[in-house]
N, C-alpha and C positions, 0 to 999 in steps of 0.2 A: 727729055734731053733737048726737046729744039728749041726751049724757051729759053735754055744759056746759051744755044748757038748764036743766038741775034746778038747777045751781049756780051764782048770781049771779057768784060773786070766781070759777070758773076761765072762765067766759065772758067776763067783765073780763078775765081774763090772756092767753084768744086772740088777743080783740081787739086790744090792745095789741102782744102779738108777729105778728101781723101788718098791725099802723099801724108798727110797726117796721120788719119786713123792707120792707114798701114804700119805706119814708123812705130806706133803704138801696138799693133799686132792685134790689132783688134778689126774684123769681118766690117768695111762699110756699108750698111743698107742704103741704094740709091735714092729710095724716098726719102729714109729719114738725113742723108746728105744733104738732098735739095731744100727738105724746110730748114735744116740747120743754116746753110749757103741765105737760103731769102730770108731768114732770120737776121744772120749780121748783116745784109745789103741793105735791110731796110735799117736798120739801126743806126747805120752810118749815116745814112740819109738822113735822118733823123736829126742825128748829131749836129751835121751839116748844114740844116734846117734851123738850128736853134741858134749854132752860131754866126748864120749871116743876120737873121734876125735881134742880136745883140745891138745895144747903144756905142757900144764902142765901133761894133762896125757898119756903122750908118754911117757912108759918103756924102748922105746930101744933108747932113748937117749943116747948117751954118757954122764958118770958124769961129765965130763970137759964140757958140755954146758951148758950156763948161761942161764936156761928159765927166763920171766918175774915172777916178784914177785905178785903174787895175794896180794891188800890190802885190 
């Protein structure tokens, strides 16, 4: 557990997934919580990862280049 205490938002995301599995009635196992928790935290990152890496959101574009148009 002191590896979410450094970190606000995956100690927020424990919590939750186990206000979850309760509301579900379902017994949460703290390990298998905690890979579930570092599961989405890295996926998000992930996510997060891919979308600053996008051409649309590259700042240091020049305004003379034509990105594609998201529709």
């Amino acid at each position: 557990m002191c590896l979410l205490c450094d970190d606000e938002k995956a100690y927020q995301a424990y919590m939750n997934y186990l206000d979850a599995m309760e509301r579900q009635g379902k017994a949460a196992d703290p390990d298998k919580a905690m890979d579930a928790v570092l599961d989405q935290l890295e996926a998000a990152a992930k996510a997060r990862a891919q979308e600053s890496n996008s051409p649309a959101n590259d700042k240091t574009l020049s305004p003379f280049f034509c990105s594609p148009i998201n529709k």
